[in-house]
Legacy VTK file of the C-alpha trace (Angstrom):
# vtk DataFile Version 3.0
C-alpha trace
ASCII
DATASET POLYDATA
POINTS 194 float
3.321 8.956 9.637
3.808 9.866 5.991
6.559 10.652 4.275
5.125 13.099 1.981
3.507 15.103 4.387
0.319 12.802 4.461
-0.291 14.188 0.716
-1.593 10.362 0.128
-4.508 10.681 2.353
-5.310 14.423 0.948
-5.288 13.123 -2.660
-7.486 9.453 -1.193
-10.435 11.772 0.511
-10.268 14.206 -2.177
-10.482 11.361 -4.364
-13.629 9.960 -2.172
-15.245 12.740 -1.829
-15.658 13.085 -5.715
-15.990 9.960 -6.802
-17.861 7.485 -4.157
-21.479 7.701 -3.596
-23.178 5.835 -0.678
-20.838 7.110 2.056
-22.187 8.701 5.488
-19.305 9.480 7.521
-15.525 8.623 6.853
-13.341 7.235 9.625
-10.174 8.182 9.552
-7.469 6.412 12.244
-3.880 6.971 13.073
-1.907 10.096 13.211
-4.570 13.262 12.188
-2.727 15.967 9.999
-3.159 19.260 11.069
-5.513 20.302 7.901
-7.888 17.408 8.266
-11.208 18.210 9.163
-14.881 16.852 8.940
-14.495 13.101 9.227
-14.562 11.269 12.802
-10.517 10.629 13.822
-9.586 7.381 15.754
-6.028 7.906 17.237
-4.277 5.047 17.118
-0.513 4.157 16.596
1.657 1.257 15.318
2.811 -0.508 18.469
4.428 -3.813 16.577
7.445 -3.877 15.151
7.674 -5.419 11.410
4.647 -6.363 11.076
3.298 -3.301 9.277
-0.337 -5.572 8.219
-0.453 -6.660 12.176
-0.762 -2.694 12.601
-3.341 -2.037 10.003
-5.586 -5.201 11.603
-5.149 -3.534 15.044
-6.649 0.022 13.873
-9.400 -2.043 11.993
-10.539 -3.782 14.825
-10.814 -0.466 16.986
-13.386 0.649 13.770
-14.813 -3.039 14.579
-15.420 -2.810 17.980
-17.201 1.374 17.749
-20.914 1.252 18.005
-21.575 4.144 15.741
-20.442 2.832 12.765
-22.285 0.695 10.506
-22.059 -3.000 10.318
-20.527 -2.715 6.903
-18.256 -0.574 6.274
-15.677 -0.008 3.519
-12.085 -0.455 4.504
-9.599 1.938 2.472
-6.338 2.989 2.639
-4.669 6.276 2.444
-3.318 5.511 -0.666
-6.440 3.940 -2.109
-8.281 6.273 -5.369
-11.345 5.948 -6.160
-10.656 7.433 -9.913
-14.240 7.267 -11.847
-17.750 8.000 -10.335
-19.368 4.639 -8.451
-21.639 3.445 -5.827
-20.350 1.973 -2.556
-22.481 -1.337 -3.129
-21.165 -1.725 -6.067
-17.524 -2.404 -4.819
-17.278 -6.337 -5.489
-14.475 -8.227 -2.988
-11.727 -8.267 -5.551
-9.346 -11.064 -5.678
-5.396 -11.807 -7.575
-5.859 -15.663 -7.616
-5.361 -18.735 -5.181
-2.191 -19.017 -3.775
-1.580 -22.346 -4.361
-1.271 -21.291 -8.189
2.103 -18.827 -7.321
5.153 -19.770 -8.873
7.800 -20.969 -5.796
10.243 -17.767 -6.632
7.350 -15.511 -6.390
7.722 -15.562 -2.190
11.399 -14.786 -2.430
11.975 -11.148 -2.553
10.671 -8.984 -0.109
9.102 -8.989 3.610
5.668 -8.119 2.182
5.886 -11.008 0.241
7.028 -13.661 2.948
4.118 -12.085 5.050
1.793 -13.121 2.620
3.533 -16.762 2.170
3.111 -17.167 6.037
-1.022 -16.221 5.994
-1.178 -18.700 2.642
0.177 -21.422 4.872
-1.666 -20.457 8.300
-4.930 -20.721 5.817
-3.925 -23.593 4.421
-2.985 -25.535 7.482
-6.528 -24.657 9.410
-8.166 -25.849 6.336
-9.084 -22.708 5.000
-9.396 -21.892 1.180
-6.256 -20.132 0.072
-7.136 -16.931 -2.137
-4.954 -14.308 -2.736
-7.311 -11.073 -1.323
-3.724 -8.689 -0.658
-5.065 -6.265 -4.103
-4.493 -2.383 -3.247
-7.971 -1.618 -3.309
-11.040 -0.958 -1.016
-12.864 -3.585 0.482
-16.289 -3.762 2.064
-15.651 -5.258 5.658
-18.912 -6.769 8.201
-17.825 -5.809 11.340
-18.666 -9.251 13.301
-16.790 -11.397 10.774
-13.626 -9.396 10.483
-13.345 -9.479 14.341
-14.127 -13.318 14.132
-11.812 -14.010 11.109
-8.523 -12.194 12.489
-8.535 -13.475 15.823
-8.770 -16.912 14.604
-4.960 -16.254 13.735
-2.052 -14.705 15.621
-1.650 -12.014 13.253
0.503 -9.818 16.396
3.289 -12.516 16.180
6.996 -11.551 14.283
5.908 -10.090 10.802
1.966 -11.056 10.851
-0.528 -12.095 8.377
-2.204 -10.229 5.980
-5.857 -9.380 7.196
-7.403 -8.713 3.486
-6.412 -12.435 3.172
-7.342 -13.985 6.518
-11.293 -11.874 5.966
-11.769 -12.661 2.764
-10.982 -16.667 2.711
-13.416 -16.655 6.206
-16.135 -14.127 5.928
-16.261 -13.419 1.488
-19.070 -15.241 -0.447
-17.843 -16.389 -4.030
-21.371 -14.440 -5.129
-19.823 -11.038 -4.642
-15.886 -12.189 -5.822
-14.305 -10.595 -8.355
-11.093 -11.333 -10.227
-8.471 -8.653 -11.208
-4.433 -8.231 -11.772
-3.396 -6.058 -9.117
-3.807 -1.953 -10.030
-0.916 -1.267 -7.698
1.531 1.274 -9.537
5.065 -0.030 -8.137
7.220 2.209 -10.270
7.558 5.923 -11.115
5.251 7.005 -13.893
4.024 10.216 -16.026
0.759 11.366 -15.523
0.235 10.447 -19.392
1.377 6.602 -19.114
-0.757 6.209 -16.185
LINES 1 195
194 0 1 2 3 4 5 6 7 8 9 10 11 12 13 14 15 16 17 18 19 20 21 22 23 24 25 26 27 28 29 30 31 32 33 34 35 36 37 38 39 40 41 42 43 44 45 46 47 48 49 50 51 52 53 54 55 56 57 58 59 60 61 62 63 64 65 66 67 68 69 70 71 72 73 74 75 76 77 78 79 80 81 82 83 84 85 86 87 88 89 90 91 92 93 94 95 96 97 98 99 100 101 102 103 104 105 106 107 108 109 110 111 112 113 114 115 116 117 118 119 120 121 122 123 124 125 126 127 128 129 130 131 132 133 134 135 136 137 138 139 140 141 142 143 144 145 146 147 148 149 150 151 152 153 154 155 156 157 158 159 160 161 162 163 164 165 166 167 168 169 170 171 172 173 174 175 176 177 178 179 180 181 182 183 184 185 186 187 188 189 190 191 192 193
């Protein structure tokens, strides 16, 4: 659930709706608010403890696993914007930087954070590459490979792995990668400084 009465998701469709071309149907699953309406709802609820990314992999494989959605599909959260007009296909799989390159205090200071340490080391010791794919934004997912690239792990276990991370080092081409600094706003900001 939300704790701003799902306002997030409101804003993220509304967002969607104006901004994304390319998009047939949106999926949304979890708890449904009340007001939502047109878009195909996948109950689904967050069984483990802690492991808050373990969740998120669990509702995308019951997306994976439906046969009336695409192959492709893009994965977004509910507090994902899409704030200027573009195309669907032209959403490039956007990356921070390898792991490897992170400063050793970096992992110190939050839960998120050791989660992410754990799925650099789980790539790293099945000889994976070991790039940083944990941006807040959308990502276009293949249906086949996410299912093949999560399960290779045991994302379910004490505080999980991060799935952005896990897909793209197994399933992302370097053709479609794209670097950025992270968009994420982690403090309280005016509309103007925004």
């Amino acid at each position: 659930g939300s704790q701003w009465n799902d306002k997030e998701l409101r804003y993220s469709l509304r967002a969607l709706e104006r901004n994304l071309k390319g998009v047939r149907n949106v999926i949304v699953v979890g708890k449904k608010p009340d007001w939502l309406q047109n878009v195909i709802h996948i109950p689904a609820g967050d069984p483990l403890q802690s492991n808050a990314d373990g969740n998120i992999t669990l509702k995308t494989l019951k997306v994976c696993h439906r046969t009336d959605v695409t192959d492709d599909f893009l994965f977004i959260n509910d507090d994902h914007m899409i704030t200027s007009p573009m195309h669907v296909d032209d959403i490039p799989d956007y990356y921070k930087q390898d792991f490897e390159d992170y400063h050793k205090g970096y992992w110190n200071n939050s839960l998120h954070r050791l989660r992410v340490y754990y799925t650099w080391q789980a790539l790293k010791k099945a000889g994976y590459s070991t790039i940083n794919f944990e941006l807040h934004v959308p990502n276009l997912i293949n249906k086949e490979k996410y299912i093949d690239a999560v399960n290779r792990f045991s994302f379910e276990k004490g505080i999980g792995l991060c799935p952005k991370s896990l897909y793209g080092n197994l399933a992302v081409s370097g053709d479609t990668m794209k670097q950025m600094n992270d968009p994420t706003i982690f403090n309280r900001k005016s509309l103007e400084s925004i």
